[in-house]
C-alpha positions, 0 to 999 in steps of 0.5 A, spaced: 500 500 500 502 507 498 500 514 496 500 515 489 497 523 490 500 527 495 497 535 494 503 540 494 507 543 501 503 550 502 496 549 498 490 553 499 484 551 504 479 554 499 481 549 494 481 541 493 487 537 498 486 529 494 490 524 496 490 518 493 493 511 496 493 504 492 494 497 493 495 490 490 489 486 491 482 489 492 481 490 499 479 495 505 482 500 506 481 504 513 484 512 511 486 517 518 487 525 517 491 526 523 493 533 526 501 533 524 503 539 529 498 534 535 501 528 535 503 523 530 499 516 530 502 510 531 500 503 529 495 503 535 491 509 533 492 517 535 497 518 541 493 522 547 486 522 547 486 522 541 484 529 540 490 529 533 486 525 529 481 530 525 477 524 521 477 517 518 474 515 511 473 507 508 473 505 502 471 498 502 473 493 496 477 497 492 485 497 490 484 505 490 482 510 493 482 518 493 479 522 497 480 530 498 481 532 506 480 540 505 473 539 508 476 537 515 481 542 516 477 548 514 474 547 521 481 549 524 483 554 521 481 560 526 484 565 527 485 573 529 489 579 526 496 581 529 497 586 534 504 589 536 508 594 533 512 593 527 515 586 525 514 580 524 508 575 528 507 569 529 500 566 524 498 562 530 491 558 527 493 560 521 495 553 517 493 547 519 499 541 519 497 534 516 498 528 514 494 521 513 495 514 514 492 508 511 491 501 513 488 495 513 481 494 515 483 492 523 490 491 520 497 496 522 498 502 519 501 501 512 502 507 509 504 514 511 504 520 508 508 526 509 507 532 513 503 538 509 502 544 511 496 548 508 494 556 508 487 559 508 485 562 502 481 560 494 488 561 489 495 557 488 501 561 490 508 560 489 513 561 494 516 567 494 510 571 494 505 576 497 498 574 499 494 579 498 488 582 494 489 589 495 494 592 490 501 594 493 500 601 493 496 603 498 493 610 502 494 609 511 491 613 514 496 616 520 497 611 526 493 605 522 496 598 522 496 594 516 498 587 515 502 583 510 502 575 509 508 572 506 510 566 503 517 565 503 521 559 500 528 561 505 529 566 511 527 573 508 528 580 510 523 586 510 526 593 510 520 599 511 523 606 510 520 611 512 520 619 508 518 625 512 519 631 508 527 630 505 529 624 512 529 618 510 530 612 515 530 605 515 529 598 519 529 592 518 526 585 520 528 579 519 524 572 519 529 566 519 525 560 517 521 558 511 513 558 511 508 563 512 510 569 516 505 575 517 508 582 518 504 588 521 506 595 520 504 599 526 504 607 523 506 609 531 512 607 530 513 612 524 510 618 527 512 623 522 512 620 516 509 621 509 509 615 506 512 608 507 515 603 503 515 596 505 520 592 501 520 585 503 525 582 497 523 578 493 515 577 495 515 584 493 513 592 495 508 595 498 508 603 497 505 607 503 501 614 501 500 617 509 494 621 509 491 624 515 486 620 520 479 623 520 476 622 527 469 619 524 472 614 520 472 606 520 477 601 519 475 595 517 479 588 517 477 582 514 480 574 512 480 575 503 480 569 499 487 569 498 488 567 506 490 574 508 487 579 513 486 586 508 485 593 512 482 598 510 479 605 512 472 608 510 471 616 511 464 617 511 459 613 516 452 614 512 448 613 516 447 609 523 440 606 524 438 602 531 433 598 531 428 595 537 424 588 537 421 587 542 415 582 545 409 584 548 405 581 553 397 584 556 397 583 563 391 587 569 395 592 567 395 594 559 400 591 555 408 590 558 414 589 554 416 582 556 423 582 552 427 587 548 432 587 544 437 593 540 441 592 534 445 597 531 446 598 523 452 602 520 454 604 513 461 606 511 462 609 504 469 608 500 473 613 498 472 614 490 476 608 488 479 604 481 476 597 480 482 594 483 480 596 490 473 595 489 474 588 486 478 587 493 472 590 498 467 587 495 470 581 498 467 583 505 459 581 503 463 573 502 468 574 508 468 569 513 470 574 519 470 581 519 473 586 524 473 593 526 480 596 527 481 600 533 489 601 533 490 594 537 483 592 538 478 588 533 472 588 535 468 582 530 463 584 526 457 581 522 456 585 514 449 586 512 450 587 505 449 583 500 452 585 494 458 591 492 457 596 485 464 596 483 464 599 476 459 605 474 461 607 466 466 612 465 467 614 472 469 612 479 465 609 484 464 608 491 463 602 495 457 603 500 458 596 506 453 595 512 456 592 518 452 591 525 456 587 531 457 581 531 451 578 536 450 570 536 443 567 537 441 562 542 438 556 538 432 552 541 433 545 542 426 541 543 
């Protein structure tokens, strides 16, 4: 028995991770996703409690058997935007190591895959490269946070030079490992600074136009198809609207107000942007996770709307998005 498809090191969630394990003589074969960074199962089973094993498949009288495990990994992958100062941060929840084993129906374990290490995201990539789908020149508005999520083929080091008026500084930070880095740009640590340009060597730049903050301004956060967590800052708040439900009861007294529940709606408007970057907004009606950025505090939130206008004929739109705090709802069990 053994592997005869393995997917690459690196591949995207979003899309299919197949594997397929073959055999000479038609049989069982007992297949187990086990989590690589938990625990590596043994011919008796998951070590521990078995809380390394992520799922099992059988596939009965068959000399092959391919199968697709993205849809047990996905469920791991949580994570939350980076906080701290400038430089490099840990992807912590971001990947999910893996490997698979395949066996005889009650039979020890006969193959065993290598470790993969997967990345969220919908699109292929190749090391070394910047996963983002915003483009590499970008407005931030003074003290804002951004992030960069990188994927290096070896140790990398970004540079960020800072331009304020004719001075120019410069800092560097440095990754000594390959794999998936993220890299948080803080513009507190760059106070007076103009613009900004974060070279990160072969994966590529990122340019920086600083504008001034607006008090009444919201900055979004948000997970894109491409398995990166995006910023961006919409200037205008449209309209903020309350809304109460509420249940009644009639009692000796008249009606009462059994029970009261308040949400709170918000729609931002975008600056007048190129299609580049409404194509990249419009991904908030689909993102699994939202957030509001508050320099180091991110506060989840739900979107409210549905669909994104990103082209008029022959002028520049606006985006227009509705976001309301994210509440979970109590579900009844009969």
């Amino acid at each position: 028995m053994q592997f005869t498809q393995i997917p690459q090191q690196y591949a995207p969630l979003g899309g299919e991770l197949r594997y397929a394990v073959g055999q000479a003589a038609a049989g069982n074969i007992d297949i187990r996703i086990v989590d690589a960074a938990a625990g590596i199962a043994d011919a008796a089973g998951p070590v521990g409690d078995g809380s390394a094993l992520l799922g099992a498949k059988r596939f009965a009288a068959v000399t092959e058997a391919g199968f697709d495990i993205a849809p047990y990994l996905r469920r791991r992958v949580q994570f939350v935007p980076a906080t701290g100062g400038t430089g490099f941060h840990a992807p912590a929840g971001r990947t999910v190591t893996a490997l698979v084993e395949a066996a005889a129906t009650g039979g020890a374990v006969e193959a065993v895959s290598p470790a993969r290490t997967f990345r969220p995201g919908a699109g292929s990539a190749e090391a070394p490269c910047l996963l983002t789908s915003m483009p590499l020149s970008r407005l931030i508005p003074d003290g804002a946070c951004d992030e960069l999520t990188l994927l290096t083929d070896g140790p990398c080091t970004v540079t960020v030079t800072a331009l304020a008026g004719d001075t120019a500084s410069a800092e560097s930070y440095r990754a000594a490992e390959a794999g998936l880095h993220l890299f948080r740009l803080d513009l507190r640590d760059f106070p007076d600074a103009e613009s900004l340009t974060v070279d990160a060597g072969a994966c590529g730049t990122v340019a920086y136009a600083v504008i001034p903050a607006r008090q009444e301004a919201v900055r979004l956060a948000w997970r894109s198809r491409a398995g990166s967590v995006e910023h961006y800052s919409f200037p205008v708040v449209q309209t903020a609207v309350v809304r109460s439900v509420r249940q009644q009861a009639y009692g000796p007294d008249g009606r009462t107000a059994a029970t009261a529940a308040t949400d709170r709606e918000t729609v931002l408007v975008s600056a007048y942007e190129g299609r580049q970057v409404l194509e990249a907004l419009a991904e908030l009606t689909a993102a699994p996770e939202v957030w509001i950025a508050d320099g180091d505090s991110y506060a989840p939130v739900d979107i409210a709307t549905d669909e994104a206008i990103v082209q008029r004929h022959g002028t520049l739109s606006c985006l227009e998005i509705a976001v309301r705090p994210k509440r979970k709802t109590r579900t009844s069990w009969n």
